[in-house]
C-alpha positions as CSV (number, residue, x, y, z in Angstrom):
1,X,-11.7,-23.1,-13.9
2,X,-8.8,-20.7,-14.8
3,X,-5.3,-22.6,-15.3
4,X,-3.9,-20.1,-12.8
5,X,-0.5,-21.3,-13.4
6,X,-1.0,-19.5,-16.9
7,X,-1.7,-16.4,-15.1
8,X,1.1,-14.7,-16.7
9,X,1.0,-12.7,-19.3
10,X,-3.0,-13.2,-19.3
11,X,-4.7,-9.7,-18.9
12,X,-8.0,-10.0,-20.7
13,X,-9.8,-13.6,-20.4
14,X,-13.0,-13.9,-22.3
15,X,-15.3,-12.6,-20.5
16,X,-13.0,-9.7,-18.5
17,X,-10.3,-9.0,-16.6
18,X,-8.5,-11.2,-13.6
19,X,-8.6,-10.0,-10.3
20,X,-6.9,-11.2,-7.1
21,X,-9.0,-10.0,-4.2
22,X,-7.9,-10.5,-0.1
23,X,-10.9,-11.1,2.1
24,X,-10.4,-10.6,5.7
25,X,-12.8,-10.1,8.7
26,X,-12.1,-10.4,12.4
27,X,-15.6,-9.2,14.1
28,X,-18.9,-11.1,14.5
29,X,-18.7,-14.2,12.5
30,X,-15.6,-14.1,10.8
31,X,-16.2,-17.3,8.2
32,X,-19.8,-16.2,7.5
33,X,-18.4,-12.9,7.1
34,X,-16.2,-13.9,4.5
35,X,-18.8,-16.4,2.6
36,X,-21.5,-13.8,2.6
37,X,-18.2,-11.5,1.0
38,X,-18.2,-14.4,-2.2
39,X,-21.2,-14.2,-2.7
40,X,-21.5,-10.4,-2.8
41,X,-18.3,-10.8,-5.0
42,X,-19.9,-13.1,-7.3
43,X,-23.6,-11.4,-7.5
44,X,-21.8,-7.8,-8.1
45,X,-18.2,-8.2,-9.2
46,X,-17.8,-11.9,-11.4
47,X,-17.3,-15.2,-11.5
48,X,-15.0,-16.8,-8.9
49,X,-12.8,-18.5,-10.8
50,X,-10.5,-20.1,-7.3
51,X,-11.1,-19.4,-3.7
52,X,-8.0,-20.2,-1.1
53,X,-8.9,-21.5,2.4
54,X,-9.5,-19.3,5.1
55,X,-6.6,-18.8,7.4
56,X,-6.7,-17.6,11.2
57,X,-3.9,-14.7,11.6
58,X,-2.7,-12.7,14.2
59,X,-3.5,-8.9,13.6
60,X,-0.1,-6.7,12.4
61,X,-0.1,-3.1,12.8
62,X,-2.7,-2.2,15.6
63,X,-2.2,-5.8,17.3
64,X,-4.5,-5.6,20.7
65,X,-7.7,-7.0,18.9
66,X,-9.2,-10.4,18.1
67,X,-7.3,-12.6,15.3
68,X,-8.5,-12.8,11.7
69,X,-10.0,-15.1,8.9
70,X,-7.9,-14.2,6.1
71,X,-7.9,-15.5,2.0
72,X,-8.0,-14.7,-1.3
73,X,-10.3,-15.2,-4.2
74,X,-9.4,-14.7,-8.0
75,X,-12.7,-13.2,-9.8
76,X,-12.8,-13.0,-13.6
77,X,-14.6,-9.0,-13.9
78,X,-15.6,-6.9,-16.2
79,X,-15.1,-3.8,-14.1
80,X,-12.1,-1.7,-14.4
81,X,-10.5,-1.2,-11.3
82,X,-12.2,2.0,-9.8
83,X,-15.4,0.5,-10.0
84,X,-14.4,-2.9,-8.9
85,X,-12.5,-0.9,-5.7
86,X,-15.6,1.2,-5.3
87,X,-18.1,-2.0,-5.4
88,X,-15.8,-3.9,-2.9
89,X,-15.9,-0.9,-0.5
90,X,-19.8,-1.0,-0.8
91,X,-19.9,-4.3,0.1
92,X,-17.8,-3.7,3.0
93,X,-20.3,-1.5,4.1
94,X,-23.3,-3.6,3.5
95,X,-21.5,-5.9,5.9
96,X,-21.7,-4.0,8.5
97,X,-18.1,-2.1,8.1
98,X,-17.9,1.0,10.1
99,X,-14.3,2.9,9.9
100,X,-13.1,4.1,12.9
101,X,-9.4,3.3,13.6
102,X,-7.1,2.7,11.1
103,X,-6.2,-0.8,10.6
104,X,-8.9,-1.6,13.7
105,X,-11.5,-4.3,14.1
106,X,-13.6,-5.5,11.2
107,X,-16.7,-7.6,9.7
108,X,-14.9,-7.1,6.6
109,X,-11.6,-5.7,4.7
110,X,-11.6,-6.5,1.3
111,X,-8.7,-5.5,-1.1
112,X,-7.7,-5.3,-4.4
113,X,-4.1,-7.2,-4.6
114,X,-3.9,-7.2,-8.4
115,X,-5.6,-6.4,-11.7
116,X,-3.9,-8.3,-13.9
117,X,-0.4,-7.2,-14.9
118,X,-2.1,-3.6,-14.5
119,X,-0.1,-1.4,-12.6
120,X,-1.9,2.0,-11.3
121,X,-1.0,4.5,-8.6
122,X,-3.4,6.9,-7.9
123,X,-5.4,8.4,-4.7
124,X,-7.2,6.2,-3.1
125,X,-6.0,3.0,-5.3
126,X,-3.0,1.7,-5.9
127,X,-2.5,-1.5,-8.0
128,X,-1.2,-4.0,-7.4
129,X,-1.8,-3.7,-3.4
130,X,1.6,-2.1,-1.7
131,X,2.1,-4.1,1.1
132,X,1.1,-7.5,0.0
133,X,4.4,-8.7,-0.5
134,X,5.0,-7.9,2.8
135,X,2.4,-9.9,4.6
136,X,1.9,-13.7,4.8
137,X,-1.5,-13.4,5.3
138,X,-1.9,-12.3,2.1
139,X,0.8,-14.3,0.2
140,X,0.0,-17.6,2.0
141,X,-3.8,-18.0,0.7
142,X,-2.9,-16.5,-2.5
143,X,-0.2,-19.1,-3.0
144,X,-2.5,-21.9,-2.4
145,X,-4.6,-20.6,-5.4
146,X,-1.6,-19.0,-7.4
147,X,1.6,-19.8,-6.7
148,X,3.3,-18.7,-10.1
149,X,0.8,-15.6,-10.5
150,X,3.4,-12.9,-11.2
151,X,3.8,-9.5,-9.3
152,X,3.8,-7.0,-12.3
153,X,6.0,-4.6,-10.2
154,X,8.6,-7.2,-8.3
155,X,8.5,-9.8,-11.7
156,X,8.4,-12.4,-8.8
157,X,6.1,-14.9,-8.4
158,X,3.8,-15.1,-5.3
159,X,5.5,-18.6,-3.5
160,X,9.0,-16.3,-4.2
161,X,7.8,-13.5,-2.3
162,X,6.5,-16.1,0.1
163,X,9.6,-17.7,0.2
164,X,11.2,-14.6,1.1
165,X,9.3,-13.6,4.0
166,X,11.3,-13.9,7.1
167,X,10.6,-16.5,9.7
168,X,9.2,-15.0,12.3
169,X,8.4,-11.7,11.4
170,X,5.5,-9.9,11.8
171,X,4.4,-10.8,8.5
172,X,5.0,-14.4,8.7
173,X,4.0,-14.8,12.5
174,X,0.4,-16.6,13.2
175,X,-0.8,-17.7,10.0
176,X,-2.5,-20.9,11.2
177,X,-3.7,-24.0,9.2
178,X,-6.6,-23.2,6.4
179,X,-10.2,-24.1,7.2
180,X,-11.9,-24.8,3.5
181,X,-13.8,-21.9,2.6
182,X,-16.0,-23.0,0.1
183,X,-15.5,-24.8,-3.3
């Protein structure tokens, strides 16, 4: 397994690149949603190197729909970042996503949170993921699985923007205890 706390400064493992990928689904059934996600992941994408737990959350954004299974996976790839986005959105699809209303109900959301130290802006992809330091159901999983991983944008490591999430904000609120996702 990847010493994760070593995640800085490493770009190109052996066999690829490192990827931190956010799994979430709040449709059907959520945790066999997001285990039939790993092993999409790990058939088309690479090998799992850490899974986090899967955490319920309330929904932010549109909020009048069911909570979610949230975590995050790091996968050791040897896809550059188009194709890796462009497989994960296939999945999606395979699972049964169907995009309708922005930020609305899904059997899966899977995205790319960071590449790497890469940093990319361009349509349709943006690397590392915008929002994620905004959003505890994204920073919480990861920092079970990487807590010194290091935003290549911020220079802060994940439990710092964790730590500087605000109590009770919208990004913070309803992240529940973890239910062991596999692994």
């Amino acid at each position: 397994m990847t010493k994760l706390n070593d995640f800085r400064g490493t770009n190109t493992p052996a066999h690829g690149h490192l990827a931190f990928v956010g799994l979430g689904s709040n449709l059907g059934d959520r945790f066999a949603n997001l285990s039939a996600a790993l092993d999409a992941i790990e058939r088309r994408v690479g090998r799992l190197t850490a899974v986090s737990g899967a955490y319920e959350t309330d929904p932010v954004g549109l909020t009048d729909q069911p909570r979610f299974l949230n975590a995050v996976c790091l996968v050791e790839t040897a896809l550059e970042p188009q194709d890796l986005l462009t497989t994960m959105l296939e999945i999606e699809t395979d699972q049964g996503r169907v995009r309708t209303v922005k930020n609305g109900p899904r059997t899966l959301d899977l995205d790319l949170l960071m590449y790497g130290e890469m940093v990319m802006k361009k349509p349709g992809l943006e690397v590392p993921h915008p929002r994620m330091g905004e959003r505890a159901f994204v920073l919480v999983p990861l920092a079970e699985i990487a807590p010194h991983a290091v935003h290549p944008v911020s220079g802060l490591t994940v439990q710092e923007m964790l730590a500087r999430l605000p109590e009770g904000s919208s990004g913070h609120r309803g992240v529940g205890a973890a239910t062991r996702l596999r692994r």
